[in-house]
C-alpha positions as CSV (number, residue, x, y, z in Angstrom):
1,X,0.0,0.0,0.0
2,X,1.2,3.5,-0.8
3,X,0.7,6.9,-1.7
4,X,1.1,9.0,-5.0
5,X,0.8,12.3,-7.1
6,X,1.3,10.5,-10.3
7,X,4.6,8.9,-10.1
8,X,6.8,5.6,-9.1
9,X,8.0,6.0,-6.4
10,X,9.3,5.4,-3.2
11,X,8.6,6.1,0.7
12,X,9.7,8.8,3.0
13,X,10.7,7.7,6.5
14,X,8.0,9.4,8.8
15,X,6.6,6.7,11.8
16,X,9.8,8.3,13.9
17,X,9.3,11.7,13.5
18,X,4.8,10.7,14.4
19,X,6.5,8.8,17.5
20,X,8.1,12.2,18.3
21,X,5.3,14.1,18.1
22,X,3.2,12.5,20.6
23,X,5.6,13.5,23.2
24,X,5.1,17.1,21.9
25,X,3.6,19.8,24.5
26,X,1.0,21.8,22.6
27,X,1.9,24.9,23.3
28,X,5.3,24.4,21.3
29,X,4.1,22.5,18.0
30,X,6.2,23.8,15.3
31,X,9.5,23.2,17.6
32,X,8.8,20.2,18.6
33,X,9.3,18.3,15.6
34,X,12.7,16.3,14.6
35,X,15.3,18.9,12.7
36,X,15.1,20.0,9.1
37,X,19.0,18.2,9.1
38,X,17.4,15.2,10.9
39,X,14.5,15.2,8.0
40,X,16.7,15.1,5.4
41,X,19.0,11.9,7.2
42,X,15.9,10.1,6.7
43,X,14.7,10.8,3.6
44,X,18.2,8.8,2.2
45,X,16.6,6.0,3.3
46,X,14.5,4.1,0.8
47,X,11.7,1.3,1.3
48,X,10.4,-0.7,-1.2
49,X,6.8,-0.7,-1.8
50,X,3.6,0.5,-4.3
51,X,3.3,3.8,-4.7
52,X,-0.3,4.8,-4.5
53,X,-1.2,7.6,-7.1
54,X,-3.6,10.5,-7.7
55,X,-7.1,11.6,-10.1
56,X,-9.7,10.4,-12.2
57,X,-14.2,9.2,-12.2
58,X,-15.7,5.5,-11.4
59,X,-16.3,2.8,-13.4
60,X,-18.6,-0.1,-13.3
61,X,-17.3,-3.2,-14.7
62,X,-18.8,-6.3,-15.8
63,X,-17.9,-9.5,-17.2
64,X,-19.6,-8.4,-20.9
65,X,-16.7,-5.5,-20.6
66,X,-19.3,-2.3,-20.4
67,X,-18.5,0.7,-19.1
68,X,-20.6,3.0,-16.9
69,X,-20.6,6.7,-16.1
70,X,-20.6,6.9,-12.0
71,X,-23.4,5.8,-10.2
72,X,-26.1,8.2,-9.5
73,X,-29.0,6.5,-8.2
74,X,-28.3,2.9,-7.2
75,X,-30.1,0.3,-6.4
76,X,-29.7,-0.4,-2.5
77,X,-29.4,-3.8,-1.3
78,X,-29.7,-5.9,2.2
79,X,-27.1,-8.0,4.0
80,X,-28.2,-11.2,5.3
81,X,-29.3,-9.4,8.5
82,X,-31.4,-7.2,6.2
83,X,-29.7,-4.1,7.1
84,X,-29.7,-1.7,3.5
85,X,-26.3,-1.4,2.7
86,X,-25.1,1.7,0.4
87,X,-22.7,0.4,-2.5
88,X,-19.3,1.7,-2.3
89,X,-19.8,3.7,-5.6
90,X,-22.5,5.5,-4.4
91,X,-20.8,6.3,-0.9
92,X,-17.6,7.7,-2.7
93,X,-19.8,9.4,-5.6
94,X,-22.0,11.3,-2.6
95,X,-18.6,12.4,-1.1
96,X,-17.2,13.4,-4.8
97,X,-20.7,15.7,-4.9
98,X,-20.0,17.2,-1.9
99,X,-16.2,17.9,-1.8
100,X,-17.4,19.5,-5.8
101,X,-20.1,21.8,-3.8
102,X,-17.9,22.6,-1.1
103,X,-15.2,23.9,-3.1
104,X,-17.3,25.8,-4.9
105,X,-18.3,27.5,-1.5
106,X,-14.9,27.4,-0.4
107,X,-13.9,29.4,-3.2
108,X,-16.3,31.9,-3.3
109,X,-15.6,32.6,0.3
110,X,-11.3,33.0,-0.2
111,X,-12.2,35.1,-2.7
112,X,-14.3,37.7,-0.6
113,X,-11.9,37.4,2.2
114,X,-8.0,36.5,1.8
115,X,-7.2,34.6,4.5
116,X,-3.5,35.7,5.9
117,X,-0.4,34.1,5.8
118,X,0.2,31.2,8.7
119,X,1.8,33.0,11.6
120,X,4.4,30.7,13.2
121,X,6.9,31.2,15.5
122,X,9.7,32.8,14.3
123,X,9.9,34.9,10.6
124,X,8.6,33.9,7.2
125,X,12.2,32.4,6.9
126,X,10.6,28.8,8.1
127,X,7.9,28.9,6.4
128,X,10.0,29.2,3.3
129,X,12.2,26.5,4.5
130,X,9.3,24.2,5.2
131,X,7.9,24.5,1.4
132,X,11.6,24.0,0.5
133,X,11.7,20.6,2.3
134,X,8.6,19.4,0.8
135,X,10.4,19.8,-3.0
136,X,13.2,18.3,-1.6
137,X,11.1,14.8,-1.0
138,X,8.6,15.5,-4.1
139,X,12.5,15.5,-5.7
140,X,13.7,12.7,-3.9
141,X,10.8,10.6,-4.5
142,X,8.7,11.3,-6.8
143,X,10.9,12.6,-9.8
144,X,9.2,12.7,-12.9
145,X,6.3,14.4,-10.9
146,X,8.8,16.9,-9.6
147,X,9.5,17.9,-13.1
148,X,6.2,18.5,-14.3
149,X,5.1,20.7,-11.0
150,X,8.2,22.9,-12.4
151,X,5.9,23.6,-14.9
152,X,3.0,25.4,-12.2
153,X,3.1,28.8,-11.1
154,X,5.2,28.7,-7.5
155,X,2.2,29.0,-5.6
156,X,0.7,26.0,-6.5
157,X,3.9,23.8,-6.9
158,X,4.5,24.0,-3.8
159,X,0.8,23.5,-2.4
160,X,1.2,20.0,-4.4
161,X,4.5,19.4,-2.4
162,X,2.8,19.7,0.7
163,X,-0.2,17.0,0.0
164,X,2.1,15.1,-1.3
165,X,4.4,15.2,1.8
166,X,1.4,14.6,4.1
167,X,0.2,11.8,1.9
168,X,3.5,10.0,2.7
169,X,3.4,10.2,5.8
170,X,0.7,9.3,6.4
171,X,0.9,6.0,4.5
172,X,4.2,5.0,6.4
173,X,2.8,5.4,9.6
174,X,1.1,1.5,8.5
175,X,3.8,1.1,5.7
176,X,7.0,2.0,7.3
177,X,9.9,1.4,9.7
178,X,7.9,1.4,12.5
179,X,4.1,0.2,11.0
180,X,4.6,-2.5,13.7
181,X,3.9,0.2,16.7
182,X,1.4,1.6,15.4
183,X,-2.0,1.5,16.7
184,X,-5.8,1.9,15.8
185,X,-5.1,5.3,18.8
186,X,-2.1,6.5,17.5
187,X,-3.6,6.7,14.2
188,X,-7.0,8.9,16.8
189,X,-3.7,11.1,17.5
190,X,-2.3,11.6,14.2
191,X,-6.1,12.3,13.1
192,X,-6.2,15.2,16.0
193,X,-3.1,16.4,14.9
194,X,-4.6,16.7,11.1
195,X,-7.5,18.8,12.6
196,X,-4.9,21.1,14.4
197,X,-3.3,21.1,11.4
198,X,-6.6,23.1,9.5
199,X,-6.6,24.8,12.0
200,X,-3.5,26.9,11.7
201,X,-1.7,24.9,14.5
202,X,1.1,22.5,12.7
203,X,2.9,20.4,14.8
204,X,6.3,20.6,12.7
205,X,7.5,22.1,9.7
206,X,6.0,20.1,7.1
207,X,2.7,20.2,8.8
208,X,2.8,24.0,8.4
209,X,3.7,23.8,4.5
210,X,0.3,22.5,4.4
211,X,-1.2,24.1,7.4
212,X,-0.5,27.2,4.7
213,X,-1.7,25.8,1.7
214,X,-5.2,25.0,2.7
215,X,-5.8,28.5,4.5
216,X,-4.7,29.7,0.7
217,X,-6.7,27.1,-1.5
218,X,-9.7,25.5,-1.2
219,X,-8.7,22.5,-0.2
220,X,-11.7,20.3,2.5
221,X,-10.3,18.2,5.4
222,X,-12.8,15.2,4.7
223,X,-10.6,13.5,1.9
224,X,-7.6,13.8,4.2
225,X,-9.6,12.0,7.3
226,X,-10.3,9.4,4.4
227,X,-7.3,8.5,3.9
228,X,-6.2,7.8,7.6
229,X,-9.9,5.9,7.6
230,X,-7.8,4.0,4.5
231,X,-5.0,3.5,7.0
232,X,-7.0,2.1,9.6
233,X,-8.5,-0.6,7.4
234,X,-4.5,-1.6,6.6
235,X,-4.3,-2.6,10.6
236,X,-7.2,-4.8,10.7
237,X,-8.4,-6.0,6.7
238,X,-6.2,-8.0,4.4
239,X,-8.9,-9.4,2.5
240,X,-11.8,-7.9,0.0
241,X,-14.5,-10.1,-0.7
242,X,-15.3,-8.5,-3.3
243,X,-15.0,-5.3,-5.6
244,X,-17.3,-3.3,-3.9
245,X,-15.4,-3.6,-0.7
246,X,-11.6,-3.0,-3.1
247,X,-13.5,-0.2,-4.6
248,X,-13.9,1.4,-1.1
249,X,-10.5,0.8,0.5
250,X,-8.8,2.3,-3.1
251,X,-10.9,5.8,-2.6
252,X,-9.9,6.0,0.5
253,X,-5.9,5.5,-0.2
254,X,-5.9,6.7,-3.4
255,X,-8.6,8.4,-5.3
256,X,-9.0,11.1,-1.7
257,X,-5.4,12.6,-3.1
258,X,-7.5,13.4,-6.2
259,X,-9.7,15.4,-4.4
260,X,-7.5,17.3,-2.0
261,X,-5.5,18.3,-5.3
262,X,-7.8,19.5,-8.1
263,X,-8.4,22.7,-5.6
264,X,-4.5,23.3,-5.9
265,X,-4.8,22.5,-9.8
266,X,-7.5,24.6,-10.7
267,X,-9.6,24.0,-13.5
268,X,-9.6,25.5,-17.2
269,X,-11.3,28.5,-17.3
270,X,-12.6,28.0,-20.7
271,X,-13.9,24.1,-19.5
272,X,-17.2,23.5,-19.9
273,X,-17.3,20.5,-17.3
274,X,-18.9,20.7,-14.2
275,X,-16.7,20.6,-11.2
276,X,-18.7,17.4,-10.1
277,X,-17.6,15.8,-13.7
278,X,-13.9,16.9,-13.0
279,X,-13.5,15.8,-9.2
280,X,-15.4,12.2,-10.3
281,X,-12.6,12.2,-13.2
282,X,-9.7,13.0,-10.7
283,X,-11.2,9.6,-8.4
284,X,-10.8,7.5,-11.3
285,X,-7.1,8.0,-11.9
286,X,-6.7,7.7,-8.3
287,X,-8.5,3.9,-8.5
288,X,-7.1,3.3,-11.8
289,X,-3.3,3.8,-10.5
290,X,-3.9,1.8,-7.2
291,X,-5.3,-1.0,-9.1
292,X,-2.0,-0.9,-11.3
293,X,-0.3,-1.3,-7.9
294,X,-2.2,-3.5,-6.8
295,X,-1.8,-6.1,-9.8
296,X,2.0,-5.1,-9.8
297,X,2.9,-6.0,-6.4
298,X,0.7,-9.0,-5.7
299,X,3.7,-11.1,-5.1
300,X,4.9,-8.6,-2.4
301,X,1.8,-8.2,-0.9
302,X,1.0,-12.0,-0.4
303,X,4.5,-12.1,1.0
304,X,3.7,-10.0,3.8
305,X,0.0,-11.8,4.3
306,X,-1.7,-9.5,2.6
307,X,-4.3,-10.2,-1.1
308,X,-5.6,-6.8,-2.7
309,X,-7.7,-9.1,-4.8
310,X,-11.7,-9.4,-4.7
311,X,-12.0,-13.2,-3.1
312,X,-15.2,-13.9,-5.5
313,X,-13.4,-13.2,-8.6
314,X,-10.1,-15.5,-7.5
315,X,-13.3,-18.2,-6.9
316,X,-15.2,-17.6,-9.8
317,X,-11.4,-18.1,-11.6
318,X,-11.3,-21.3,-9.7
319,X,-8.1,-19.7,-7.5
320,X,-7.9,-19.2,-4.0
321,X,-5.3,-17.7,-1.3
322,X,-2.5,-20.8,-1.3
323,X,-2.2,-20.6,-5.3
324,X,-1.2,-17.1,-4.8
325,X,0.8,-17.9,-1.9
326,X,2.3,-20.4,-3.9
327,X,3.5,-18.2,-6.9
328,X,1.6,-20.8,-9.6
329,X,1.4,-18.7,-13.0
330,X,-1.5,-21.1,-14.4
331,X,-3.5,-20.6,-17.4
332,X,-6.5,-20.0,-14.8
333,X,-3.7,-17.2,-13.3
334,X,-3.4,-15.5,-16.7
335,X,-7.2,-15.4,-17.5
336,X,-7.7,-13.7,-13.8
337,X,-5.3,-10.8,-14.5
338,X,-6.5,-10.3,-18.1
339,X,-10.0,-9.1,-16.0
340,X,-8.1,-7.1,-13.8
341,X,-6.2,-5.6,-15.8
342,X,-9.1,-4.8,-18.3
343,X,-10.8,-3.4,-15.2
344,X,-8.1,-1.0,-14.4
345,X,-7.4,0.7,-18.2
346,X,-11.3,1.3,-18.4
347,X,-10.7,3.3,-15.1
348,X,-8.1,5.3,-17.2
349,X,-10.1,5.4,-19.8
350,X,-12.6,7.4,-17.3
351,X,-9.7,9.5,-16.5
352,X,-8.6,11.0,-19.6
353,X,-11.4,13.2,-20.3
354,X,-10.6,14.4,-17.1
355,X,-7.0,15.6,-17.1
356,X,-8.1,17.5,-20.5
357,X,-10.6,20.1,-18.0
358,X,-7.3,20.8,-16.1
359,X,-5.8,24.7,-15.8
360,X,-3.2,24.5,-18.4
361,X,-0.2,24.4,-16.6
362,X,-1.2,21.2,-14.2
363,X,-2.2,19.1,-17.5
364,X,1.2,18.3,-18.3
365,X,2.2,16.6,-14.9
366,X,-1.1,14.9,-14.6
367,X,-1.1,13.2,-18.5
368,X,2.4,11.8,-17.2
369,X,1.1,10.1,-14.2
370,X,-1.3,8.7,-16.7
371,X,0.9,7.5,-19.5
372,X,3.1,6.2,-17.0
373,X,1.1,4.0,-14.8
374,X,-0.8,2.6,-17.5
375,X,2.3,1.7,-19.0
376,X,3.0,-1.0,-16.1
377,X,-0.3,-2.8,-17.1
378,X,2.0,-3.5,-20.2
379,X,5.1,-4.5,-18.0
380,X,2.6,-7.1,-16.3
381,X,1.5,-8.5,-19.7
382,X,5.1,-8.6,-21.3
383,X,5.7,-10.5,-18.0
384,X,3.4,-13.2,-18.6
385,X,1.7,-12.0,-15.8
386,X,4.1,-13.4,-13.4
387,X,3.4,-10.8,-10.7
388,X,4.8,-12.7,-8.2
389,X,8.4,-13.1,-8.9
390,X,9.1,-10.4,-11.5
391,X,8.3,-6.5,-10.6
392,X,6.9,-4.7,-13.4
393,X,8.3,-1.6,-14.0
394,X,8.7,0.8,-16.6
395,X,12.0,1.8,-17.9
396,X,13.7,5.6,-18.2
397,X,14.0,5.0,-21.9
398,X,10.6,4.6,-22.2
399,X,9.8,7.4,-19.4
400,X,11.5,9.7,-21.5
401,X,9.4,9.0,-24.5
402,X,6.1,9.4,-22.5
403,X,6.8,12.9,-21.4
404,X,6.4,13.9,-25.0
405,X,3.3,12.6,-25.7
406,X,2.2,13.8,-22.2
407,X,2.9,17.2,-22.9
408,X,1.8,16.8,-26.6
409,X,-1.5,16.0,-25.1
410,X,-1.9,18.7,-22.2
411,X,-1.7,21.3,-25.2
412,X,-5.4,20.2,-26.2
413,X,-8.3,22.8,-24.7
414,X,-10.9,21.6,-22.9
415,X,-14.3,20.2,-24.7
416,X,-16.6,23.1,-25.9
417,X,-19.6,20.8,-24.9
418,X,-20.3,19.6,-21.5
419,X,-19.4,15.9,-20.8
420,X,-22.5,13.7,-20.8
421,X,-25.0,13.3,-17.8
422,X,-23.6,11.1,-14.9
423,X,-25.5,8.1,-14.7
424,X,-26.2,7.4,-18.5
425,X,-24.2,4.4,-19.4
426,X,-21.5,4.2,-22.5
427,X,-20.9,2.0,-24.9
């Protein structure tokens, strides 16, 4: 499990510098955190693992391969203890309508009243170095991303450095060094500190890069506290019995990034797509690059007791836990991931139309996080599909030809007609 803005790549140490925290007095947040010298020991050290992504809308699949526009009005149904129970589309789709209303609202509101800069201890001089440390891990880490936030005004560069930062470290508090301490309350704490966070009170450096960036843009806490919510599944779920349930836990670690950044991004100005169309397009790359993960790193995953897999389809493919365990590229194996991997380029598909509605200079970052990660559905095919002993990845040659096309692409204006209605079906 991980976190991305478009990129492969790899984890910054943070459980440590959490552990810190909690012996932090209140009154001294920003001090109390670990050195900017001691931040930058530990970024050196690296930690294999999937990256989790960022944007794009929800798909429906089916076994007949058709596609479907985001669920407006579903069809509820009851658990055995007849309980109605809310699909996971729907859930995630209500939360895309009101993240699209509230920054709307949000927006309206900055612009009527300017909120000031974040006043923290000291001068503007830590601030500065704050938002200078987040580019230094977005370099580090994430470094064809990096490249492409080059190409935003400063502003909103390094607003993107500092969900991206957050995003990280969040995901090693389960992921990292020191996942093995953490608990369902320290995770409470770290969801506290998020809340003092918005609130203008950041516990450390990097919390006050973002602590700034969301009094500046119109960025919500809810997809944040979704993503610890994603955490907290980590500590206790590693099984999905079925797509519905995968479908949740992938919103929650790795469409949410999708809708804390398309505030930062901004969208076109000549677009004629509703925000609601553009947020449910930003979820879809966020599900469509987790899935890629997901499908890449089974191998790793099963090693450490852990299938990101929907338990009815292995069944239905006549597969189960112990062939995965096992490493077995069977016939049955290949016919599986040929599904899954369908699955997760219609999600991209979704995407596309998406990234297009984008303020022009954020299209050309976003495109490569597209062309990029759907590229590793390739790697897993020229593979065999042998997941399990062979890592997918996508080589710099063929990096370097994608950043072309990507920016090739984020030179086409948005659609002079709206999108269609959400809910009517294609194809």
């Amino acid at each position: 499990m991980a976190v991305a803005l478009g990129r492969l790549v790899l984890p910054i140490e943070v459980s440590s510098s959490f552990c810190s925290m909690e012996t932090a007095r209140r009154g001294s947040h920003f001090f109390s955190s670990p050195s900017l010298e001691d931040e930058r020991r530990k970024t050196k050290k690296k930690n294999q693992r999937r990256a989790r992504p960022m944007l794009y809308s929800s798909v429906k699949i089916e076994t007949e391969n058709r596609r479907y526009l985001p669920v407006v009005s579903s069809s509820f149904v009851a658990n055995p203890a007849g309980e109605v129970v809310i699909p996971s589309e729907q859930r995630v789709y209500d939360v895309v309508l009101k993240q699209a209303a509230l920054v709307k609202e949000l927006s309206s509101t900055k612009a009527a009243e300017k909120k000031p800069d974040l006043v923290l201890p000291g001068d503007r001089t830590l601030l500065n170095e704050a938002y200078e440390r987040c580019g230094e891990v977005c370099a580090e880490y994430a470094k064809t991303f990096y490249l492409g936030t080059l190409l935003m005004t400063p502003e909103k560069r390094k607003a993107i450095w500092a969900i991206y930062v957050w995003c990280r470290r969040t995901d090693e508090l389960v992921d990292g060094p020191n996942a093995s301490h953490i608990t369902p309350a320290a995770l409470d704490r770290w969801d506290s500190r998020l809340d003092d966070l918005f609130a203008g009170r950041p516990y450390d450096m990097l919390d006050a890069a973002l602590s700034d960036t969301v009094a500046k843009f119109p960025v919500d806490i809810q997809p944040f506290r979704d993503m610890i919510e994603g955490m907290r599944l980590d500590l206790k779920k590693s099984r999905y019995m079925n797509f519905d349930e995968l479908y949740l836990y992938c919103y929650y670690v790795a469409g949410t990034v999708g809708l804390m950044s398309v505030p930062v991004m901004g969208i076109a100005g000549d677009s004629q797509a509703t925000t609601e169309a553009v947020y449910n397009a930003a979820l879809a790359l966020g599900i469509a690059n987790q899935l890629t993960n997901i499908l890449r790193d089974v191998g790793e995953d099963a090693r450490r007791g852990r299938i990101y897999l929907p338990q009815d389809e292995l069944a239905q493919a006549g597969l189960s836990d112990e062939d995965i365990f096992a490493g077995r590229v069977t016939d049955k194996w290949r016919n599986f991931m040929k599904n899954q991997i369908k699955r997760a380029r219609l999600f991209f598909d979704q995407a596309e139309s998406g990234v297009t509605e984008l303020s022009d200079a954020s299209r050309w970052p976003v495109w490569a996080s597209l062309l990029l990660y759907r590229q590793i559905l390739d790697e897993i095919e020229a593979n065999d599909y042998n997941n399990f002993t062979k890592r997918a990845y996508v080589s710099k040659g063929k990096k370097l030809l994608a950043l072309p096309v990507a920016y090739a692409r984020s030179l086409i204006r948005p659609s002079r007609t709206p999108p269609p209605t959400f809910g009517k079906r294609l194809g």
